[in-house]
Structure formats: structure tokens, C-alpha cells
LOMAR-676049 format. One record per residue: residue in three letters; residue number from 1; x, y, z of N, C-alpha, C in turn. Coordinates in nm, 2 decimals, padded with zeros to 4 digits, m for minus. Example, Ala and Ser with C-alpha at 12.3 -4.5 7.8 and 13.67 -1.06 7.14 Angstrom:
<nodes>
+------+------+--------+--------+--------+--------+--------+--------+--------+--------+--------+
: resn : resi :    npx :    npy :    npz :   capx :   capy :   capz :    cpx :    cpy :    cpz :
+------+------+--------+--------+--------+--------+--------+--------+--------+--------+--------+
:  ALA :    1 :  01.32 : m00.57 :  00.78 :  01.23 : m00.45 :  00.78 :  01.32 : m00.33 :  00.78 :
:  SER :    2 :  01.28 : m00.22 :  00.71 :  01.37 : m00.11 :  00.71 :  01.29 :  00.00 :  00.79 :
+------+------+--------+--------+--------+--------+--------+--------+--------+--------+--------+
</nodes>
This chain:
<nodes>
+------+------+--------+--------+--------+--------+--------+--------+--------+--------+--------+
: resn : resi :    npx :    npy :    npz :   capx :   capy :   capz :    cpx :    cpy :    cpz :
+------+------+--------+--------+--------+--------+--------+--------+--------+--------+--------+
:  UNK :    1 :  00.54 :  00.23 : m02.33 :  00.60 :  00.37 : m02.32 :  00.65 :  00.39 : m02.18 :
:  UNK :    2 :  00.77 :  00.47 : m02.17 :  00.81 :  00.44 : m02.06 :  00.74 :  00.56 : m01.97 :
:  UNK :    3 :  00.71 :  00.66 : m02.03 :  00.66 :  00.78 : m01.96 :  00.56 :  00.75 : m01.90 :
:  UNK :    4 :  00.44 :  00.65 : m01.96 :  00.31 :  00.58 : m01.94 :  00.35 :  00.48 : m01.78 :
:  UNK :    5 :  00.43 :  00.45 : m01.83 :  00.46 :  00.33 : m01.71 :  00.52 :  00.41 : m01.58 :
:  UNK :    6 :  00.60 :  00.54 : m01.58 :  00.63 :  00.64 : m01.46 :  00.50 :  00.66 : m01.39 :
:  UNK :    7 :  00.41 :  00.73 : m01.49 :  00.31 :  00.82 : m01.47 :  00.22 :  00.71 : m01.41 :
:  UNK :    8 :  00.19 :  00.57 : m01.47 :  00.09 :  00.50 : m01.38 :  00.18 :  00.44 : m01.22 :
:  UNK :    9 :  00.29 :  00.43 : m01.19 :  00.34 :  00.42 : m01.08 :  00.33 :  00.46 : m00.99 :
:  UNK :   10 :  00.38 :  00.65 : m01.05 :  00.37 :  00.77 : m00.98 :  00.24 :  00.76 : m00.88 :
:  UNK :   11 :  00.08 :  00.77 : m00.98 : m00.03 :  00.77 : m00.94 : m00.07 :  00.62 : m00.83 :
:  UNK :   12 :  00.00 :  00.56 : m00.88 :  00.00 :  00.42 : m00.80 :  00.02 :  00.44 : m00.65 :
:  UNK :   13 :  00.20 :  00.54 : m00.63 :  00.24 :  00.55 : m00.54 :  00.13 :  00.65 : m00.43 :
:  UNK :   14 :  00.07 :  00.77 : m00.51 :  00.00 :  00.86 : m00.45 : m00.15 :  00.77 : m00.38 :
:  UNK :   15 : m00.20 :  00.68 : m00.44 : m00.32 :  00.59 : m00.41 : m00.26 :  00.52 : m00.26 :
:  UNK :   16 : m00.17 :  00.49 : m00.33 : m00.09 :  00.41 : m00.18 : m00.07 :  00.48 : m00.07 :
:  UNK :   17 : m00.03 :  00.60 : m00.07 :  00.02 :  00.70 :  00.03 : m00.14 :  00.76 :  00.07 :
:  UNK :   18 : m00.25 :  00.76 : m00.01 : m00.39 :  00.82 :  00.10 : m00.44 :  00.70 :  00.10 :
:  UNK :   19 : m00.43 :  00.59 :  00.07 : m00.48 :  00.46 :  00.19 : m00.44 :  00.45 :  00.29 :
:  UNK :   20 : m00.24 :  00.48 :  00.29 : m00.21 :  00.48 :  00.41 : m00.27 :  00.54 :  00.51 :
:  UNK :   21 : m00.29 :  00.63 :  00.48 : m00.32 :  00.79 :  00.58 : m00.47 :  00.78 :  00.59 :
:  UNK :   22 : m00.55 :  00.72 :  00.52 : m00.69 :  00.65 :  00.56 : m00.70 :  00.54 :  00.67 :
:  UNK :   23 : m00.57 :  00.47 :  00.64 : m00.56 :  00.38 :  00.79 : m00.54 :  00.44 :  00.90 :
:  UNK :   24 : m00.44 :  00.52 :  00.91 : m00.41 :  00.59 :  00.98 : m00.54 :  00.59 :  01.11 :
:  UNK :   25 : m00.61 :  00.73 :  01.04 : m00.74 :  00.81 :  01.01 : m00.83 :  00.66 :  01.10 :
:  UNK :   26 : m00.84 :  00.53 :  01.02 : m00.96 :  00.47 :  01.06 : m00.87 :  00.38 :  01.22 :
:  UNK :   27 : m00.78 :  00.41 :  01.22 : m00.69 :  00.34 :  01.35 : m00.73 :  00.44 :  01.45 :
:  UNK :   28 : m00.70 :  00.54 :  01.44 : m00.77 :  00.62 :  01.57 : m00.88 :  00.67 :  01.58 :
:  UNK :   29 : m01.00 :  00.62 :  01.47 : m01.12 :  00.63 :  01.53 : m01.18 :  00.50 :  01.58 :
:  UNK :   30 : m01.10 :  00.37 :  01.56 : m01.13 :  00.29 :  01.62 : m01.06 :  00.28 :  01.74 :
:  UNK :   31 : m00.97 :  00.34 :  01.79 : m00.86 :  00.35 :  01.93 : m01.02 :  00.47 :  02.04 :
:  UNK :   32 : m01.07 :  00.52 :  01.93 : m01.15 :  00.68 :  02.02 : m01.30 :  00.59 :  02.06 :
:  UNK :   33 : m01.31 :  00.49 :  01.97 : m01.41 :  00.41 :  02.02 : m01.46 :  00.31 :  02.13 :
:  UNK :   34 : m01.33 :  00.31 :  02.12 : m01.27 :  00.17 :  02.22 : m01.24 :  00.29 :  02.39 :
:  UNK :   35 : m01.22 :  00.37 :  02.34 : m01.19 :  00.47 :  02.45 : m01.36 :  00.51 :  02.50 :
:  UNK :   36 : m01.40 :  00.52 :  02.42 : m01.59 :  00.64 :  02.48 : m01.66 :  00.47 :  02.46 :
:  UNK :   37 : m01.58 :  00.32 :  02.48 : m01.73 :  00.23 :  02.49 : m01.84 :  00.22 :  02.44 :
:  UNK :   38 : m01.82 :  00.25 :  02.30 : m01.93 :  00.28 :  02.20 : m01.93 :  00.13 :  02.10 :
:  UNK :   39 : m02.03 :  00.01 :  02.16 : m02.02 : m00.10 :  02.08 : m02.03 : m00.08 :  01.91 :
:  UNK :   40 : m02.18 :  00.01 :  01.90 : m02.21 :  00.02 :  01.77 : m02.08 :  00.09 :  01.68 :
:  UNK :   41 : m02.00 :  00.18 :  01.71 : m01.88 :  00.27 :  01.69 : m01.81 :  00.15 :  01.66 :
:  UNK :   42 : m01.77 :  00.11 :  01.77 : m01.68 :  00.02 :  01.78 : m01.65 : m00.10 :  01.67 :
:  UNK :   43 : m01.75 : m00.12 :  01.63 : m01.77 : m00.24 :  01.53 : m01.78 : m00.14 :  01.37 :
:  UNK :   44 : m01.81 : m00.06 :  01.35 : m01.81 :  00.04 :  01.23 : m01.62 :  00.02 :  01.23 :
:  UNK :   45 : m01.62 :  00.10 :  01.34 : m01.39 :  00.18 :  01.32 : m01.34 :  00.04 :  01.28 :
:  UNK :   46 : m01.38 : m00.10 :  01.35 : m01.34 : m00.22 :  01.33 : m01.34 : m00.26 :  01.16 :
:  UNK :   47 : m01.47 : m00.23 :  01.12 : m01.49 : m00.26 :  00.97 : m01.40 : m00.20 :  00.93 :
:  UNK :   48 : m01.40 : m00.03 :  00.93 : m01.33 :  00.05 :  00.86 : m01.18 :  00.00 :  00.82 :
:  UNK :   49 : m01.09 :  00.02 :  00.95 : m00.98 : m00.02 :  00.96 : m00.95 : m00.20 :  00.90 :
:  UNK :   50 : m01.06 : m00.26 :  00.89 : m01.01 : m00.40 :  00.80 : m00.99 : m00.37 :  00.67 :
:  UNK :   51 : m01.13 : m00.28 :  00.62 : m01.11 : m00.22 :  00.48 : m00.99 : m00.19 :  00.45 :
:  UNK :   52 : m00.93 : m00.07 :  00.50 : m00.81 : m00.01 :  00.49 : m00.72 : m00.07 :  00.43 :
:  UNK :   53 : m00.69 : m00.16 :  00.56 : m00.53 : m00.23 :  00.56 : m00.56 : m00.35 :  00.45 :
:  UNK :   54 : m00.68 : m00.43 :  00.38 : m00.72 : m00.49 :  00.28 : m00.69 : m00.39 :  00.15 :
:  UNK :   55 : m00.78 : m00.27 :  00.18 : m00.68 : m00.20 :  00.02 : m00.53 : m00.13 :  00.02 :
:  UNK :   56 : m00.53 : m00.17 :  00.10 : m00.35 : m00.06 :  00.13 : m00.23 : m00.22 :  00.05 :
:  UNK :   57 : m00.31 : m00.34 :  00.15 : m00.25 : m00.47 :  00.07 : m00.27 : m00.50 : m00.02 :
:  UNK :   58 : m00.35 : m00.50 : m00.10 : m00.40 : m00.49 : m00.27 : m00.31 : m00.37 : m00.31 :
:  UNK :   59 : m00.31 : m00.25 : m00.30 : m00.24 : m00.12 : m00.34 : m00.10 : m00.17 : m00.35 :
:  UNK :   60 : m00.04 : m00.21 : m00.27 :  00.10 : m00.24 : m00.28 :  00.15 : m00.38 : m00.28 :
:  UNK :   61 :  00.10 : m00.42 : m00.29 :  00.09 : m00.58 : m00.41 :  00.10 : m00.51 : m00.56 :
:  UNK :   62 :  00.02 : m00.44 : m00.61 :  00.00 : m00.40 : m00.71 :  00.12 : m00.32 : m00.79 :
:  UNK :   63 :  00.16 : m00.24 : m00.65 :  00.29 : m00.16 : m00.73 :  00.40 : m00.20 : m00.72 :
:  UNK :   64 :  00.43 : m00.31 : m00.66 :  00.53 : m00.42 : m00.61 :  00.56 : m00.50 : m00.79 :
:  UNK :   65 :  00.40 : m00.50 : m00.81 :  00.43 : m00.56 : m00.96 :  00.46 : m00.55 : m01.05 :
:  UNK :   66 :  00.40 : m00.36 : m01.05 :  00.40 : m00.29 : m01.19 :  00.56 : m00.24 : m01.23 :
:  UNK :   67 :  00.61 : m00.17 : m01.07 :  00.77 : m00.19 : m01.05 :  00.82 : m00.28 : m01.11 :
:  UNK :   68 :  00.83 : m00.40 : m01.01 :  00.90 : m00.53 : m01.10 :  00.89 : m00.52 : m01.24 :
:  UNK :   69 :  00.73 : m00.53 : m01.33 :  00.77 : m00.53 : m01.51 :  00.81 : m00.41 : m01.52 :
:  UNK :   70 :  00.82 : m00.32 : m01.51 :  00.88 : m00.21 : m01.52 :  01.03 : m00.18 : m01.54 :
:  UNK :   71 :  01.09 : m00.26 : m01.40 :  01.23 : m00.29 : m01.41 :  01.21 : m00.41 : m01.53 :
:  UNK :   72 :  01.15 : m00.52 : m01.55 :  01.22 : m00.61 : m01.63 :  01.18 : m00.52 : m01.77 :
:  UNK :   73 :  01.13 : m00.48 : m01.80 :  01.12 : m00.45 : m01.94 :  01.20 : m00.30 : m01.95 :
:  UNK :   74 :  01.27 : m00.25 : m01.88 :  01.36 : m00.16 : m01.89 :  01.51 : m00.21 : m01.91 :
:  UNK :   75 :  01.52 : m00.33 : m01.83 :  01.62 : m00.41 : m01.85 :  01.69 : m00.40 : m01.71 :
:  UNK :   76 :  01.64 : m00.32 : m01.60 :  01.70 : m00.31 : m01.47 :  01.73 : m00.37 : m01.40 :
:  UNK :   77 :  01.63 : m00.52 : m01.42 :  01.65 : m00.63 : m01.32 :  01.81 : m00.73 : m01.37 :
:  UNK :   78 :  01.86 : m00.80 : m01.22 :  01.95 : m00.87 : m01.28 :  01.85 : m00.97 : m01.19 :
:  UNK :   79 :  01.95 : m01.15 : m01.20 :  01.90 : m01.24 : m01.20 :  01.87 : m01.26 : m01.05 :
:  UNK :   80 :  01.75 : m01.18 : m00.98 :  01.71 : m01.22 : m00.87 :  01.59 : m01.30 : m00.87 :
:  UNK :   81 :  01.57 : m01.39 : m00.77 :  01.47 : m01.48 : m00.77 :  01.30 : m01.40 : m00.76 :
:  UNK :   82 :  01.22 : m01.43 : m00.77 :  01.08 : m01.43 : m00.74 :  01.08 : m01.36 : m00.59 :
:  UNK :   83 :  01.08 : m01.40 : m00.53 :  01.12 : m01.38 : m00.37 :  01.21 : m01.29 : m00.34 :
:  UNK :   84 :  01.32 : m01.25 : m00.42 :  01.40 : m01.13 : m00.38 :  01.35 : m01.03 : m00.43 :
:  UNK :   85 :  01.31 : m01.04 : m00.54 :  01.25 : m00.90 : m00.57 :  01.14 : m00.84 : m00.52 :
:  UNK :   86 :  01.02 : m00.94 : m00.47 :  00.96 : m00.88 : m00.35 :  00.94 : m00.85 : m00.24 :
:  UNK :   87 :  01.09 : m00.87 : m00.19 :  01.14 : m00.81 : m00.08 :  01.23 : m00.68 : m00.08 :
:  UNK :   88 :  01.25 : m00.67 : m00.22 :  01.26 : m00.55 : m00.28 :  01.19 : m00.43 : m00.26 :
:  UNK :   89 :  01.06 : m00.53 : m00.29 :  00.98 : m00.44 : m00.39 :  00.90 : m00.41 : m00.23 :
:  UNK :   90 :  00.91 : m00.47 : m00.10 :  00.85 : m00.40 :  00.01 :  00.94 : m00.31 :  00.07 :
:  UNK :   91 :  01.04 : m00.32 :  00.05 :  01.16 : m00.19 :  00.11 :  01.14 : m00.09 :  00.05 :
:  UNK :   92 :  01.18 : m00.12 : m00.09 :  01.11 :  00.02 : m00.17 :  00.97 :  00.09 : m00.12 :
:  UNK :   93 :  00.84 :  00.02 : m00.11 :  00.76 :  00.06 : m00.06 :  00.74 :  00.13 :  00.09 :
:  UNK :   94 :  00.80 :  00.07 :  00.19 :  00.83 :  00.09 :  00.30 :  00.87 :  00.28 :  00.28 :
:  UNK :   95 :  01.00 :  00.25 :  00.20 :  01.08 :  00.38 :  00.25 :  00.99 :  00.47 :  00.12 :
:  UNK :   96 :  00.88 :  00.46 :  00.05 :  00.83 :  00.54 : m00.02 :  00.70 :  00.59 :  00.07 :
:  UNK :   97 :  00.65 :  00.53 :  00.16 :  00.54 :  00.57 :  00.24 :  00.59 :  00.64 :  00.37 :
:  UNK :   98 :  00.72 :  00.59 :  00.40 :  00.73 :  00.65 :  00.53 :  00.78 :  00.56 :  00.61 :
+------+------+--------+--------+--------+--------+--------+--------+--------+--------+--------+
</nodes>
């Protein structure tokens, strides 16, 4: 259903957009750590911010793909390779996050 397949995108895209902003968030408390010299800090913001940018790349891997069947079983796609369409599918992402 196609409404099913917007709607899990949609939510897809929203997941992606507060990971982003979670990175954000865990980049400048590791930048405030590294500022006040706080080892134990330091190595937490470190964790944090690996987390992050590990689910933000899962997150948009994911919608990279669900796009893609999306377009092929809508019939949107023409004959681009493997590799073009997920350079597609990061532009698209790019300019949907910001």
C-alpha cells in the first residue's frame, strides 16, 4: 500500500532528523568536555557521539532503501545502476536533513 510505504518513510525521515540533532547535541558536549578537561566526561561525550553518528548511519542506510523499493515498485525508477541510486538516495537525504 502505497499510503503505508509514505507513512513508514515519513516516520523514517523524522527518526533521522532527531538522530541528527542528537549528534548535534552529543558533539558539543563532547567539544564542552574537551574544553573543562574532564577525562571521565570526555570519554562518556566520546561514546555518545560514536553512538550517534552509528545510528544516524543505520537510519539513513535504511531509508536510502526503503526509498529505493519504493521508487521501484511505484515504477519511478529508470535504469540506474546500484551505485547511482545511492548516490541518490544520499542527496535526497542530505537536502532532507539540512
Amino acid at each position: 500500500d502505497h499510503q503505508d510505504t509514505r507513512q513508514a518513510i515519513t516516520s523514517l525521515k523524522d527518526r533521522v532528523n532527531a538522530e541528527h540533532d542528537a549528534l548535534i547535541a552529543a558533539t558539543i558536549a563532547l567539544s564542552d568536555a574537551i574544553d573543562n578537561n574532564d577525562p571521565d566526561t570526555i570519554v562518556e561525550a566520546r561514546d555518545e557521539q560514536q553512538l550517534r553518528e552509528k545510528r544516524l548511519a543505520t537510519l539513513a542506510a535504511d531509508l536510502k532503501a526503503i526509498e529505493h523499493a519504493a521508487a521501484i515498485l511505484q515504477g519511478d525508477r529508470d535504469d540506474t545502476s546500484p551505485q547511482q541510486a545511492a548516490t541518490r538516495g544520499r542527496e535526497h537525504h542530505q537536502r532532507t536533513i539540512g
